[in-house]
C-alpha positions as CSV (number, residue, x, y, z in Angstrom):
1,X,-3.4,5.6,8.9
2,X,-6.5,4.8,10.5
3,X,-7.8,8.5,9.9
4,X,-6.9,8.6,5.8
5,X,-7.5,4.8,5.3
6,X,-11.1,3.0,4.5
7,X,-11.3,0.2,7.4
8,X,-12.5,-1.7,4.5
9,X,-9.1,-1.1,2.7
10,X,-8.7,-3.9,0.2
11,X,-5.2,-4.3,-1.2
12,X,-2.9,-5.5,-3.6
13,X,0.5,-5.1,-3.1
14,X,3.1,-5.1,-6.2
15,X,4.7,-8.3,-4.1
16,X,1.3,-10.6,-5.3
17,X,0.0,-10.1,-1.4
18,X,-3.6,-9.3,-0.9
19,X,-4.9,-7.6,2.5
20,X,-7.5,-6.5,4.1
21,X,-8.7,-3.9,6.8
22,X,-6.3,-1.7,8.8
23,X,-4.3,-4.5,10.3
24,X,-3.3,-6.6,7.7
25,X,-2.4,-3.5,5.9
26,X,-0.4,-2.3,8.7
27,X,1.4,-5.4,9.0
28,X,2.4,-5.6,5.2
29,X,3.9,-2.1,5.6
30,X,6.0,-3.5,8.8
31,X,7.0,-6.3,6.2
32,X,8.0,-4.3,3.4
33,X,9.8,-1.7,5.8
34,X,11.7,-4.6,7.6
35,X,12.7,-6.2,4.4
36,X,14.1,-2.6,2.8
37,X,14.1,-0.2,5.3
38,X,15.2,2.7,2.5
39,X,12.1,1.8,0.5
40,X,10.4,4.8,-0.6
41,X,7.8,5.3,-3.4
42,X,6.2,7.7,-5.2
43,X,2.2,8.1,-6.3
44,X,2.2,8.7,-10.1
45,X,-1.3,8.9,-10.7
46,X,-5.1,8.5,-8.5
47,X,-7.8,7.0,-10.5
48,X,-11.1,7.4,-8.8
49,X,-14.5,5.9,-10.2
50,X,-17.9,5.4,-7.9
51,X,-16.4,2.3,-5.6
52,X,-12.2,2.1,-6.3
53,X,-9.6,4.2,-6.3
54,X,-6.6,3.1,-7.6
55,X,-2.7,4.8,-7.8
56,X,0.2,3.4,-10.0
57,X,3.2,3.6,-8.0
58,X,6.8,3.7,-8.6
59,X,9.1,2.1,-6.2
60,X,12.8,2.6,-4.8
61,X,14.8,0.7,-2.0
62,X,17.7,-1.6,-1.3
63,X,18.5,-4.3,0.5
C-alpha cells in the first residue's frame, strides 16, 4: 500500500469516515475487512484533475 498510496492519502469512505495518511487508512481497511470479511468492490471509473483523483466504487459483501 505504501508503494501505490500518496502518504498524504486523504479519504472518504462510503461509511461517512474520513482518514488520513497510510495508517489511518490501513486501519479502516482492517475495520471494514473485520466487519465483512467477503467484502469485495469494484473501481467503475478514475477521475483525475491537477490535485485529486477520485473513483466511484461499487461495493459487495455480507455479514
Amino acid at each position: 500500500m505504501r508503494g501505490i498510496l500518496n502518504p498524504a492519502i486523504d479519504f472518504r469512505g462510503s461509511i461517512g469516515l474520513h482518514v488520513t495518511g497510510h495508517d489511518e487508512f490501513a486501519g479502516y481497511m482492517r475495520m471494514i475487512r473485520d466487519a465483512f470479511p467477503d467484502f469485495y468492490n469494484w473501481i467503475n471509473d478514475i477521475v483525475t484533475t491537477d490535485d485529486r483523483t477520485v473513483a466511484p466504487l461499487t461495493y459487495t459483501g455480507t455479514r
